[in-house]
Wavefront OBJ file of the C-alpha trace (Angstrom):
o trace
v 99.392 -56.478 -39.780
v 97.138 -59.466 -39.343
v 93.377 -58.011 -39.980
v 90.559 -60.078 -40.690
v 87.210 -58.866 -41.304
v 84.553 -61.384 -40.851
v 80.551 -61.793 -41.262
v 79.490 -61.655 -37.737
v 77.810 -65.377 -36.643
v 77.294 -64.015 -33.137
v 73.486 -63.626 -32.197
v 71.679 -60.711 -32.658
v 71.280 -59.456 -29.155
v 67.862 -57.605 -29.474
v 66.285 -60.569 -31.016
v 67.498 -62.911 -27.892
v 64.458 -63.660 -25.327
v 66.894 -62.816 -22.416
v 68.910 -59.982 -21.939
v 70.805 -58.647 -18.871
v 73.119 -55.195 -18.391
v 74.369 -53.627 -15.318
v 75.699 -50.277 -14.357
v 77.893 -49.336 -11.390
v 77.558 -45.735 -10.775
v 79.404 -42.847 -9.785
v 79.335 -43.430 -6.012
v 79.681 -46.962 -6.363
v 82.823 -48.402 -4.049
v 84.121 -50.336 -7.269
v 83.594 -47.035 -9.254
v 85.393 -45.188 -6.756
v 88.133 -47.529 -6.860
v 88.525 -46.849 -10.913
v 88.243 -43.027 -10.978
v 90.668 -42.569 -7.941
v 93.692 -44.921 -9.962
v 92.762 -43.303 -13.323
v 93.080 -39.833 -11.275
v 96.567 -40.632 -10.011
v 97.919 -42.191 -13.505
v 96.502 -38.861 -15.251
v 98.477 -36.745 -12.705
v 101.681 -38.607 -13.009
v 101.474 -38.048 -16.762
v 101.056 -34.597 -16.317
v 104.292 -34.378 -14.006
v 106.344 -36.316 -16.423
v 105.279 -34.628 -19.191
v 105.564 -30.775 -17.438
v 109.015 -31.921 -15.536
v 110.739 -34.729 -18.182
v 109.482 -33.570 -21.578
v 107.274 -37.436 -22.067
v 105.385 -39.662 -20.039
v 107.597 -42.193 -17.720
v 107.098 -45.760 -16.855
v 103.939 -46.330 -14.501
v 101.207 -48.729 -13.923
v 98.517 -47.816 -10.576
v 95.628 -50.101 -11.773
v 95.575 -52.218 -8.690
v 93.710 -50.962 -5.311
v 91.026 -51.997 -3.372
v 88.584 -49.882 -1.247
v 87.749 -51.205 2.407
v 84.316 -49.791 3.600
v 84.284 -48.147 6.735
v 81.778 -48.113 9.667
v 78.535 -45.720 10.126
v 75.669 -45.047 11.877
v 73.011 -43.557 9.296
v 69.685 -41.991 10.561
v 67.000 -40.052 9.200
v 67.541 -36.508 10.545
v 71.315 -37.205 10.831
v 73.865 -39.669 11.443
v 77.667 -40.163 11.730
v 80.572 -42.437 10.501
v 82.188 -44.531 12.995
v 85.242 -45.882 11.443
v 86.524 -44.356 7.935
v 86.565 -45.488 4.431
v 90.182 -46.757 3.266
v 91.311 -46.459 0.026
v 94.771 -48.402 -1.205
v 96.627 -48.525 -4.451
v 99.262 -50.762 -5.527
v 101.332 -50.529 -7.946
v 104.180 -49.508 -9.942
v 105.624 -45.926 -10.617
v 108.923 -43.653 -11.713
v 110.221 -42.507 -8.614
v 112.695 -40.799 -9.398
v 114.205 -39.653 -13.285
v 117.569 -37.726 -14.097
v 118.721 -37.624 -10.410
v 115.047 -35.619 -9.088
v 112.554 -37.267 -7.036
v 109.213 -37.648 -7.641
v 106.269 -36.505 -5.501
v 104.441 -39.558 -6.014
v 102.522 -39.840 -3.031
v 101.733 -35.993 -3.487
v 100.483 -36.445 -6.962
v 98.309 -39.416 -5.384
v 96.709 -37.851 -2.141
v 95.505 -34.722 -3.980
v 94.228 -36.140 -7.176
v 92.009 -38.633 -5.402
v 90.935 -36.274 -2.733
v 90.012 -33.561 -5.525
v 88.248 -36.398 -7.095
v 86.334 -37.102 -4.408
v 85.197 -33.857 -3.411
v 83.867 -32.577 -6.591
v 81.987 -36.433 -7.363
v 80.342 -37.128 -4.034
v 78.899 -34.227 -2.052
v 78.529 -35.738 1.427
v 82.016 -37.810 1.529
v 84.942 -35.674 3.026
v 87.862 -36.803 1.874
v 89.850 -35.736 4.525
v 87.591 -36.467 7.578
v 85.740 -39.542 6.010
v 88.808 -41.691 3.839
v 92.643 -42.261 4.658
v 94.953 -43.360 2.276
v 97.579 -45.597 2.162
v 99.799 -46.441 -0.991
v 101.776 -49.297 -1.994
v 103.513 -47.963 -5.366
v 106.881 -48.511 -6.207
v 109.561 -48.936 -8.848
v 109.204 -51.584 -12.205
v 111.229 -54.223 -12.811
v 114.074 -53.714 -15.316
v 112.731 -55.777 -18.458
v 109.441 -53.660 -18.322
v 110.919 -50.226 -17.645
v 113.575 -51.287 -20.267
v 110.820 -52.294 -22.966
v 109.264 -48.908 -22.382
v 112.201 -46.725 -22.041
v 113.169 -47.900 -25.262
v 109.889 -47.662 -27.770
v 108.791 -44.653 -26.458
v 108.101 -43.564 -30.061
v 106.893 -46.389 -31.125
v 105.759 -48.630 -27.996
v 105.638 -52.172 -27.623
v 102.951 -53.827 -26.005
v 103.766 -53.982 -22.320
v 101.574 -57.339 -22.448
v 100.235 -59.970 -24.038
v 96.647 -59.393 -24.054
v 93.728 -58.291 -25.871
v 90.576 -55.797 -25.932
v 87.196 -56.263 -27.226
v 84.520 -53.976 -28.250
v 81.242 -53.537 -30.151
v 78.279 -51.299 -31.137
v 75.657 -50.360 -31.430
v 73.899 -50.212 -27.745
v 70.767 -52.527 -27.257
v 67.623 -50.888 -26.227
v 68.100 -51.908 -22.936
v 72.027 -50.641 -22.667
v 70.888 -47.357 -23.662
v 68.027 -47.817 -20.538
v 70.614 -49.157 -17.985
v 73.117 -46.516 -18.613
v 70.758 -43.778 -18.934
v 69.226 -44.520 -16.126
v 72.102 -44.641 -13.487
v 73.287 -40.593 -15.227
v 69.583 -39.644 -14.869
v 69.697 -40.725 -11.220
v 73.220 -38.400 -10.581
v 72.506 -35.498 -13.684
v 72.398 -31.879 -11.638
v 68.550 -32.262 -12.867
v 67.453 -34.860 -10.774
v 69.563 -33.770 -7.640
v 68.302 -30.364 -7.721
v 65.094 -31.626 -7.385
v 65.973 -34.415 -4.920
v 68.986 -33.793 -3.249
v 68.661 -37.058 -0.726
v 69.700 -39.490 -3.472
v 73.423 -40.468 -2.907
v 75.977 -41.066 -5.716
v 75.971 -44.839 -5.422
v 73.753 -45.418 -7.621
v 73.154 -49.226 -9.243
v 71.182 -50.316 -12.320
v 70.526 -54.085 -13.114
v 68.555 -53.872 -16.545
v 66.299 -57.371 -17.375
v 64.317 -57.865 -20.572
v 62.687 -61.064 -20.887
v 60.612 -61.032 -24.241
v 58.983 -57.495 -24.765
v 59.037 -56.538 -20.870
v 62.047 -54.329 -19.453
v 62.197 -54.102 -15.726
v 64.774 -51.840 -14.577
v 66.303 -52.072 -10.873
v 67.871 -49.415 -8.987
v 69.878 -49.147 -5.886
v 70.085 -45.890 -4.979
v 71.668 -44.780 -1.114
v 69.555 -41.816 0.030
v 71.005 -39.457 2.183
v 69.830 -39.684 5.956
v 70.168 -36.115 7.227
v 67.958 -34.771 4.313
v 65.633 -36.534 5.397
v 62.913 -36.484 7.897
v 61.488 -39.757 9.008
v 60.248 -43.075 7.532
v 57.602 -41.284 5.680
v 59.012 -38.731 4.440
v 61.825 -41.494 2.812
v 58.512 -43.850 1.440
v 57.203 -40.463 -0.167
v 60.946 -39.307 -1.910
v 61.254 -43.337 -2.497
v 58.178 -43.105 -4.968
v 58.468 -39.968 -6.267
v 62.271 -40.896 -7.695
v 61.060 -43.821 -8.611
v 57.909 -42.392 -10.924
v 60.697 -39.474 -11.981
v 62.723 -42.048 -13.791
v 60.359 -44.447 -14.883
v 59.223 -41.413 -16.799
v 62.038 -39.992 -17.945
v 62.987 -43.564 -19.131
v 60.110 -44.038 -20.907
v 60.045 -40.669 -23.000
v 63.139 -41.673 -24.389
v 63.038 -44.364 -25.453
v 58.607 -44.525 -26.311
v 59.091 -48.448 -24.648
v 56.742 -49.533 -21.645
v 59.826 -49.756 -19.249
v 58.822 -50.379 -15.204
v 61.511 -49.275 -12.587
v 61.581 -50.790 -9.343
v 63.579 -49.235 -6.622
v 65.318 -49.817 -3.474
v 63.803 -53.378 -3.506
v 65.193 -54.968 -0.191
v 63.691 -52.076 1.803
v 61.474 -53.237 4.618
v 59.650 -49.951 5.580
v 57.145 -51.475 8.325
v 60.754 -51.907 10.298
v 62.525 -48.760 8.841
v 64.894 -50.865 7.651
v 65.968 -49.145 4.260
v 68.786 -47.642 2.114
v 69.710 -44.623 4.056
v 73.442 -43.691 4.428
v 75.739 -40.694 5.902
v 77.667 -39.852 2.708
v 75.586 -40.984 -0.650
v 78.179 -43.971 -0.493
v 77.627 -47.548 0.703
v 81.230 -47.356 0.476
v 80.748 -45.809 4.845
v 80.001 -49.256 5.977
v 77.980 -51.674 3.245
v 80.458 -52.312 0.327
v 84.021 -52.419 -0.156
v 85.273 -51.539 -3.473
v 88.076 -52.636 -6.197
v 89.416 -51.731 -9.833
v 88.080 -53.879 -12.435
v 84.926 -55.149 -10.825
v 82.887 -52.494 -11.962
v 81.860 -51.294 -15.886
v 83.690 -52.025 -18.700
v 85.098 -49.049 -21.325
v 81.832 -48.513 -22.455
v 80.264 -47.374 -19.072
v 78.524 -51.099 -18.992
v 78.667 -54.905 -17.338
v 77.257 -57.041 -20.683
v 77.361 -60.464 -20.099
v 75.164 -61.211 -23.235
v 78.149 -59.771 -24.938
v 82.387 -60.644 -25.239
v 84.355 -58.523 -23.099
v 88.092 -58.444 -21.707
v 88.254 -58.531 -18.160
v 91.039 -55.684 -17.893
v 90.494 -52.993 -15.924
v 91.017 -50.015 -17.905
v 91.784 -47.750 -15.118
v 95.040 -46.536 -13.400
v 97.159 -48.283 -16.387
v 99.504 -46.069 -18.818
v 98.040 -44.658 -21.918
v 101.321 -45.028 -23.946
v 101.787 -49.107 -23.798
v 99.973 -50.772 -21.467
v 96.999 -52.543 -24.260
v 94.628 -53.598 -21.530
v 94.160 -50.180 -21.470
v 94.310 -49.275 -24.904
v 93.151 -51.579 -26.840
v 89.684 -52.007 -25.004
v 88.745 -48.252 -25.342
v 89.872 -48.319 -29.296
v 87.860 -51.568 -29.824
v 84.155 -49.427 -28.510
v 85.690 -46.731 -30.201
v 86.421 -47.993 -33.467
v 83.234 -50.319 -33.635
v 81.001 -47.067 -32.772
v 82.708 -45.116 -35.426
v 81.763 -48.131 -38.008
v 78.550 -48.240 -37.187
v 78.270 -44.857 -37.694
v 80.002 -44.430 -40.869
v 78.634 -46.724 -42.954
v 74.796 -46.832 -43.975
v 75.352 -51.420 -44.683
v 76.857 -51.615 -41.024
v 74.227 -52.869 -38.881
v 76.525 -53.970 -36.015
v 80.451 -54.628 -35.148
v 82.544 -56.622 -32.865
v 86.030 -56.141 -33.211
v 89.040 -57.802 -30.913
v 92.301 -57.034 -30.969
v 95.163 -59.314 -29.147
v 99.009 -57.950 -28.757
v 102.341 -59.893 -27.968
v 104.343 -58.616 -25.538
v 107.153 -56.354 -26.600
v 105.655 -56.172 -30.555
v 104.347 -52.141 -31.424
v 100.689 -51.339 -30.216
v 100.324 -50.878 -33.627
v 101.427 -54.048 -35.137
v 99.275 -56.031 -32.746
v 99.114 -60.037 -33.404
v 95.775 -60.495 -34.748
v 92.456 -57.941 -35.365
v 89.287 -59.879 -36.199
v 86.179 -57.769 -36.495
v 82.413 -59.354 -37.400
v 80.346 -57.517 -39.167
v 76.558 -57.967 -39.702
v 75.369 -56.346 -42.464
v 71.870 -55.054 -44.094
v 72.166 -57.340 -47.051
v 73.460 -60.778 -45.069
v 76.504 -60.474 -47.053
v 79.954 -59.179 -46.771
v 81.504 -57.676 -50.289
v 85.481 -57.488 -50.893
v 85.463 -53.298 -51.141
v 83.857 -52.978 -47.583
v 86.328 -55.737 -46.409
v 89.159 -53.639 -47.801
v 87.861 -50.375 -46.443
v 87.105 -51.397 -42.681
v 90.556 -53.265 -42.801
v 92.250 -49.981 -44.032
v 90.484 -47.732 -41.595
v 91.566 -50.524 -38.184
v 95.209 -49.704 -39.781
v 94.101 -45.729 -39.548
v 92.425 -46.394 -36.256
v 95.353 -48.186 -34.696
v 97.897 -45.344 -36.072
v 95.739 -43.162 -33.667
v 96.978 -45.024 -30.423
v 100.269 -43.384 -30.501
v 99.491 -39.912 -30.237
v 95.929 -38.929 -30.299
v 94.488 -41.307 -28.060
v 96.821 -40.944 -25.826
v 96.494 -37.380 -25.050
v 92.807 -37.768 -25.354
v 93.442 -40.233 -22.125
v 95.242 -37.929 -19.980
v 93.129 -34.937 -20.892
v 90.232 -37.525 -20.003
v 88.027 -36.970 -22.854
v 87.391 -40.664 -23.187
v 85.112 -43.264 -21.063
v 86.629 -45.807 -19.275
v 84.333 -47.135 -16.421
l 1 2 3 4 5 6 7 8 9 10 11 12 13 14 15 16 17 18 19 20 21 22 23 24 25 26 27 28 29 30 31 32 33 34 35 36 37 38 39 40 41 42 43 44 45 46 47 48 49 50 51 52 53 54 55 56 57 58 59 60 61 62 63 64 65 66 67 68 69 70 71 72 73 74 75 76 77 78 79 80 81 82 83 84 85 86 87 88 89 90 91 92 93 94 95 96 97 98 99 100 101 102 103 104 105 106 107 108 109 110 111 112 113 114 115 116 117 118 119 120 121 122 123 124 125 126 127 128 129 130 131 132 133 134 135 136 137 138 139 140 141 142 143 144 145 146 147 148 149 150 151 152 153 154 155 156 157 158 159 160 161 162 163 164 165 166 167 168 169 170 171 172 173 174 175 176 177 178 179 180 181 182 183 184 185 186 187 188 189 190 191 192 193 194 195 196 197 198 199 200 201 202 203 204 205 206 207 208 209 210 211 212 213 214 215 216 217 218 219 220 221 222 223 224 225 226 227 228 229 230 231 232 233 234 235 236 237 238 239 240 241 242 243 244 245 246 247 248 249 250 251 252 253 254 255 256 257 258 259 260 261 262 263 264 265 266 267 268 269 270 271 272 273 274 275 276 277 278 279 280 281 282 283 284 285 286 287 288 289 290 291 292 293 294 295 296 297 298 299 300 301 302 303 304 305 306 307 308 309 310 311 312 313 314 315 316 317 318 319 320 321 322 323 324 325 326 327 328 329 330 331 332 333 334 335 336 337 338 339 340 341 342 343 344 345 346 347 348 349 350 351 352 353 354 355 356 357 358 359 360 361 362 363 364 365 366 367 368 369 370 371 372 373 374 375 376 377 378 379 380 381 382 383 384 385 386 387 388 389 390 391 392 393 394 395 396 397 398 399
């Protein structure tokens, strides 16, 4: 196994006079898209497993989300045309001569989804589904029939990952699970699910934005929203600034024109009813976040099989394993690690691991070289079991 370890050359983020991150939240239409494909792989799994004794061949991490039509008001309001939600992709439909309730498996995972995530959006009266899944092509199904014990990449591709969070991560991605914690909506129901966070630091000021669809029928009037619009605001400008002890201003809602009424009110929480259309992969990366003052794979970690398919896996081990570093050991100050496979080679054999290290004392010794190479070996052994069920159990962040 090819592992290099490396003294990181890549700048120090926090010292940078510029830094961006984004967060997509839960209600987000690109969210959506990724918890309603990693839904449906999870339940196939769990019908292999319970009917075939092992996971079969599947891949669901293509869909897109088409927003519907609505007519929001303060007081009430009503959805003219209906969200639709379609996945694409590939599936076992049928094993050892007995079908597969595939479309089953899909309809009520991502309707069970839905109704315990977004209050106001019924599934069945708001969304229809439509699914474009069907069977692999030989070669792939072959290469994963066949290393089932020891799986071969299903791809040639790669995964990257780091740690520890910036200030400002920590801000962005606190913010948007302040905004939908059971805290905050208990005390303000009328904020929606789709939640966005865009954080900007530009020397020592932070300015976070939020987007945050209120819910019309809670809602009075126009000045009842400019009153709930401030108070939110102040709530997590506070909150935000008792953890973290940094002056931190939140602005929200920011294209609202209130003299016209002409603000972010919707039917269902979800500008997914008639403002945004939604799609896997276009939202946050395995670590909850969109970093482009960082390196990051492009995969979409959602919807794809936990036993070969590396988009998938390697991205969540590279956060992982870089987290666990930093924890670990005291000289660690941060880690980037990438890992790239070749198609049809074991997940854990992959091609090449590099991982940069910047360190308290500038320098990079041989013993911690050895010992972060030696636990990547332990780290990629895990992929194959424990990891795996970790996935389907979905104890692990992937959007």
């Amino acid at each position: 196994m090819n592992i290099r370890v490396d003294r990181s050359l890549f700048p120090k983020v926090e010292e940078l006079s510029v830094e961006f991150v984004e967060r997509k939240g839960l209600g987000h239409p690109d969210t959506i898209s990724d918890a309603i494909v990693e839904e449906f792989s999870k339940a196939l799994c769990r019908y292999y497993i319970e009917n075939f004794g092992r996971i079969l061949h599947h891949n669901v991490d293509k869909a897109v989300l088409a927003g519907g039509s609505a007519r929001p008001k303060f007081g009430g309001g009503e959805l003219l045309e209906p969200i639709e939600f379609t996945v694409v992709g590939r599936a076992t439909r049928e094993y050892e001569g007995k079908r597969v309730p595939v479309e089953d498996l899909y309809l009520e995972s991502a309707k069970k989804w839905v109704r315990e995530h977004i209050r106001f959006l019924d599934p069945e009266k708001h969304m229809k589904f439509d699914m474009k899944v069907r069977q692999g092509s030989p070669d792939l199904i072959g290469l994963f029939d066949r290393s089932i014990d020891n799986p071969g990449a299903n791809d040639t591709s790669f995964g990257a990952g780091y740690a520890p969070f910036t200030r400002l991560e920590s801000l962005v991605k606190e913010a948007e699970k302040f905004l939908n914690s059971p805290k905050l909506k208990e005390r303000f129901p009328q904020v929606g699910e789709d939640v966005k966070v865009m954080g900007v630091r530009y020397n020592g000021e932070i300015t976070i934005t939020v987007a945050a669809a209120f819910v019309g029928r809670l809602i009075k009037d126009i000045h009842e929203y400019r009153e709930l619009k401030e108070a939110v605001r102040k709530e997590v400008e506070t909150h935000l600034r008792e953890m973290s002890g940094l002056d931190v201003t939140v602005e929200l809602n920011t294209a609202d024109d209130l003299e016209r009424s002409d603000v972010f009110i919707t039917v269902t929480g979800t500008s997914a009813e008639g403002g945004d259309d939604g799609q896997v992969g276009r939202g946050n990366r395995a670590n909850g976040l969109i970093t482009p003052m960082r390196p990051m794979s492009l995969e979409a970690t959602a919807g794809k099989n936990p036993v070969n398919h590396v988009g998938k896996l390697y991205n969540v081990l590279a956060f992982q394993a870089a987290d666990e570093l930093v924890r670990s050991y005291d000289e660690i100050e941060e880690a980037y690690i990438y890992i790239v496979s070749q198609i049809g080679d074991p997940i854990v054999e992959p091609q090449m691991v590099k991982v940069d290290l910047r360190v308290n004392s500038g320098e990079l010794v041989g013993g911690l070289k050895e010992e972060v190479a030696h636990f990547m070996r332990d780290k990629l052994g895990e992929l194959v079991n424990s990891m795996r069920q970790k996935l389907i159990r979905g104890e692990m962040e992937l959007y």
